[in-house]
C-alpha positions as CSV (number, residue, x, y, z in Angstrom):
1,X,-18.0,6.0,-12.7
2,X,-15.5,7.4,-14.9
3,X,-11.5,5.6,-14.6
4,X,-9.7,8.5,-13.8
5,X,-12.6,9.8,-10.9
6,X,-11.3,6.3,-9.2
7,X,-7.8,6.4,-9.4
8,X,-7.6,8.6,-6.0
9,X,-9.5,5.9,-4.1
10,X,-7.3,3.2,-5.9
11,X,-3.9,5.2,-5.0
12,X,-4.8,5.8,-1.1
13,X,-5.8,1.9,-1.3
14,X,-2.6,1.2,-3.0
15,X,-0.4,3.1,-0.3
16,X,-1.9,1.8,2.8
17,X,-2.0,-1.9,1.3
18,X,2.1,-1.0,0.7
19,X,2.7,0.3,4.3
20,X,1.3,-2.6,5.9
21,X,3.9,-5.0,7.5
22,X,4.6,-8.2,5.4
23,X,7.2,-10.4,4.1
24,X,7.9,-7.5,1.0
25,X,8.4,-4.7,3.5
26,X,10.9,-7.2,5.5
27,X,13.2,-7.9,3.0
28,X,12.8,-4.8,1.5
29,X,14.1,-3.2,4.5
30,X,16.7,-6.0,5.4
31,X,18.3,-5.6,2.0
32,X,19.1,-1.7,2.6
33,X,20.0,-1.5,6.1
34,X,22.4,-4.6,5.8
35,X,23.6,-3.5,2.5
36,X,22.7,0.0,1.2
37,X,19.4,1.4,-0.7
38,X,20.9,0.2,-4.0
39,X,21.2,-3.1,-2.8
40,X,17.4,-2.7,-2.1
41,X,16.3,-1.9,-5.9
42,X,16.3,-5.4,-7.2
43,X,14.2,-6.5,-4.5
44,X,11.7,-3.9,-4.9
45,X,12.1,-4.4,-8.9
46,X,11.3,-8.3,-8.5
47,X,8.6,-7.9,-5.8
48,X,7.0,-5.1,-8.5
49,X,7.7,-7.9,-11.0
50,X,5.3,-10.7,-9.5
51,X,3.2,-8.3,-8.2
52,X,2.3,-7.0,-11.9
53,X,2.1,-10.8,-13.5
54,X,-0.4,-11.9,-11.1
55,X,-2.6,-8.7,-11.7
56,X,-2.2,-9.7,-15.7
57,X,-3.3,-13.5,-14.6
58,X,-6.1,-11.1,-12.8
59,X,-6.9,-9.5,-15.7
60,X,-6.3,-12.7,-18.0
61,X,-9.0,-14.8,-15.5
62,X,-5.9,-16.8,-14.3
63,X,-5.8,-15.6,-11.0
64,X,-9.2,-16.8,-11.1
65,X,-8.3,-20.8,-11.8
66,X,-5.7,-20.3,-9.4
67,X,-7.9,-19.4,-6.3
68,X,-10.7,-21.9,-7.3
69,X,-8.3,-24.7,-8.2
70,X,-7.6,-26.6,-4.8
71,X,-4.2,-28.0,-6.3
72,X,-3.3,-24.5,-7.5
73,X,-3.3,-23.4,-4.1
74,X,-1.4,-25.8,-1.8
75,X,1.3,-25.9,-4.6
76,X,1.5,-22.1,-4.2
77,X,1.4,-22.2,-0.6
78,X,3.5,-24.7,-0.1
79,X,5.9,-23.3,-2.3
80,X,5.5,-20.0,-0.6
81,X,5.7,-21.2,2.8
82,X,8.9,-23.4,2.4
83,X,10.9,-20.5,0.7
84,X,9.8,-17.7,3.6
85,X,11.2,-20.6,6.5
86,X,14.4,-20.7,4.1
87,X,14.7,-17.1,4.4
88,X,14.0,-17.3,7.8
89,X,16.3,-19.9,8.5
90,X,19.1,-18.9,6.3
91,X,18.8,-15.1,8.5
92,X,19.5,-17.6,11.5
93,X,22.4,-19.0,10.3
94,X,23.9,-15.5,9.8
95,X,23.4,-14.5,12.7
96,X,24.0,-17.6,14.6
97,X,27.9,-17.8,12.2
98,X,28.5,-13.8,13.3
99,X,28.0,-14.7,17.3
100,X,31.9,-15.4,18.0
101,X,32.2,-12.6,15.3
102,X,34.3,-8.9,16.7
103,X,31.3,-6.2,18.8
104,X,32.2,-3.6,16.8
105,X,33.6,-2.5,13.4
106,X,37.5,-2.0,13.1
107,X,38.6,1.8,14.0
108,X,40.0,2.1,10.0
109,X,36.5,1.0,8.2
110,X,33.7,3.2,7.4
111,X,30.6,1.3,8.1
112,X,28.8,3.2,5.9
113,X,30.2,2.3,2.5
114,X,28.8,-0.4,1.1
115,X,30.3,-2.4,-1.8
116,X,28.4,-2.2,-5.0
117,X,25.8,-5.8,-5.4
118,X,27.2,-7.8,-8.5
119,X,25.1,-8.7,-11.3
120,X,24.7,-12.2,-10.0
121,X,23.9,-9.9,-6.4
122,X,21.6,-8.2,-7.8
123,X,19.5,-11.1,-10.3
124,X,19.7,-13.3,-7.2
125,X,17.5,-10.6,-4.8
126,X,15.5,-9.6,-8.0
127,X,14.7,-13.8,-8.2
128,X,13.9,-13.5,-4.6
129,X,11.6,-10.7,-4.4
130,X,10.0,-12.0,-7.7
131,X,9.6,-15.4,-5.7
132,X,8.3,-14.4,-2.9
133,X,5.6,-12.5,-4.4
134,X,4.5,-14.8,-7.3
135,X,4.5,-18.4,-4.3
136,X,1.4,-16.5,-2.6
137,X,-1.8,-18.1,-3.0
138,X,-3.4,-14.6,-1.1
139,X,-2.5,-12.4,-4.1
140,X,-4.5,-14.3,-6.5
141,X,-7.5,-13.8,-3.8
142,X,-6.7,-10.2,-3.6
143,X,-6.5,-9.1,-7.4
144,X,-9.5,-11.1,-8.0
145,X,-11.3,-9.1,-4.7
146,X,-9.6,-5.8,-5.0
147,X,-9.4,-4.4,-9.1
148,X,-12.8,-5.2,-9.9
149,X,-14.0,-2.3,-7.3
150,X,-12.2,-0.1,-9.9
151,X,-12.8,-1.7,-13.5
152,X,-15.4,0.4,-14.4
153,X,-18.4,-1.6,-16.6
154,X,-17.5,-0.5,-19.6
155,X,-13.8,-0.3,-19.7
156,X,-12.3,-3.6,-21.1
157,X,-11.2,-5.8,-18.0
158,X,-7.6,-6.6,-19.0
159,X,-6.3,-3.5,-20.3
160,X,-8.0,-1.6,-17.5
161,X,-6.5,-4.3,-15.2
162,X,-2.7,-3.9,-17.0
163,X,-3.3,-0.2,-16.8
164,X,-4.6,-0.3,-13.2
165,X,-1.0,-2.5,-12.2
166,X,0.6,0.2,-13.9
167,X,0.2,2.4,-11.5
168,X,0.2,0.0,-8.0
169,X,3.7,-1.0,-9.3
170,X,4.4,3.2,-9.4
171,X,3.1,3.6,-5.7
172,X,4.6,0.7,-4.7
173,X,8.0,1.1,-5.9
174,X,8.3,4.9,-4.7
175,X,7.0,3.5,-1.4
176,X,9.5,0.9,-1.0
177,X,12.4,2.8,-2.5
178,X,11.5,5.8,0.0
179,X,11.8,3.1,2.6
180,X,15.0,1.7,1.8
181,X,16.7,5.3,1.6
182,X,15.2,5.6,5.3
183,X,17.0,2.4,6.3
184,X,20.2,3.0,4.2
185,X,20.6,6.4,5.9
186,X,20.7,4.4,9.1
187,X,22.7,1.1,7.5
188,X,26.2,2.1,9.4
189,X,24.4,1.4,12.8
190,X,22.4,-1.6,11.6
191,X,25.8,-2.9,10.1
192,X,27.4,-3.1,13.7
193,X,27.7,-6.4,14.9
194,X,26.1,-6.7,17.6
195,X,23.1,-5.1,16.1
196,X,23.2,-7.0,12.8
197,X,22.8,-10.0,14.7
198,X,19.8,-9.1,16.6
199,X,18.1,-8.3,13.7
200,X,18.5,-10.8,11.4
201,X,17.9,-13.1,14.6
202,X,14.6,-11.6,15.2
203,X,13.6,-10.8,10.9
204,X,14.4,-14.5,10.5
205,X,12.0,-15.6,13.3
206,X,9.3,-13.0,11.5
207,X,10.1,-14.7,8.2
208,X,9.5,-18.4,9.7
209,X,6.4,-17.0,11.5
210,X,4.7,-15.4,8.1
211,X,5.7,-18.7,6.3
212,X,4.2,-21.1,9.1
213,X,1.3,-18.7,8.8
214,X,1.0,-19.2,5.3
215,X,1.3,-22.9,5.2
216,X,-1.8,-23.1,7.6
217,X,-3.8,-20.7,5.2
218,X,-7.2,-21.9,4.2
219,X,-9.5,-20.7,1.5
């Protein structure tokens, strides 16, 4: 079958793979209602970012190494697991230092203005998203399971591959960018106090839970 007589199929796979609930959509989300949709784009960026080099380590055969090598994968999943709990943890602490903190925001202060993210803001959630998504042993399984349904025999593998990344990383990014307006419309309510707290408390006990998950992931 013909490349461009797949790429519906590949898109609607693409879009319900983005709206399922994981560690991306998370901090995607956290990022704009805590601090604005802008704050969101280098997340999404650096998420899109180790999302497109493992599908090039697909394309390359790396991806394959990686899933066969035993030592490949509890590196990655070590690595992955320990820097979800961080997040996890370091969501605790915020909302564990913002418990004695004033219920509600001052009278004078609009809570929806957000300040703009610096550049060392922004590179830090770019590193983060990029992190999060390359220290998964699970997405070298799923490139290696999921783009060959759409390579079609006689289209070179890691062109086809880059090209097919191409356009995940599109979907993707509109997806999660369309989320983080949602949530930034709503950011003055999550940016109350009392609220603020309650969510990072429960996010960071979602963002443990995925990363014990993860560190008790077998092959």
């Amino acid at each position: 079958m013909d490349l461009l007589a797949l790429l519906p199929a590949f898109a609607v796979a693409v879009l319900l793979i983005s709206a399922s609930p994981g560690p991306a959509m998370l901090l995607v989300f956290r990022q704009a209602a805590f601090r604005g949709r802008r704050a969101a784009v280098p997340t999404v960026l650096g998420l899109e970012a180790g999302l497109y080099l493992w599908a090039l380590a697909a394309g390359a055969g790396l991806a394959a190494l990686v899933a066969a090598s035993e030592v490949a994968f509890v590196v990655l999943r070590v690595v992955g697991a320990v820097f979800l709990v961080y997040l996890g943890v370091k969501a605790w602490r915020t909302a564990w230092r913002s418990r004695t903190g004033p219920e509600a925001a001052p009278a004078d202060t609009d809570a929806s203005i957000t300040p703009p993210v610096s550049r060392g803001g922004w590179w830090a959630a770019f590193g983060e998203g990029t992190v999060v998504m390359l220290a998964n042993p699970k997405a070298a399984f799923f490139m290696i399971a999921f783009y060959p349904q759409f390579v079609p025999a006689n289209r070179p593998l890691f062109a086809t591959t880059a090209l097919l990344a191409a356009v995940q990383v599109l979907i993707e990014t509109a997806f999660y960018l369309g989320l983080a307006a949602v949530a930034g419309r709503a950011g003055a309510w999550f940016r109350r106090p009392r609220i603020r707290r309650r969510v990072d408390a429960v996010s960071g006990g979602v963002l443990v839970a995925l990363g014990l998950r993860l560190a008790t992931t077998t092959r």
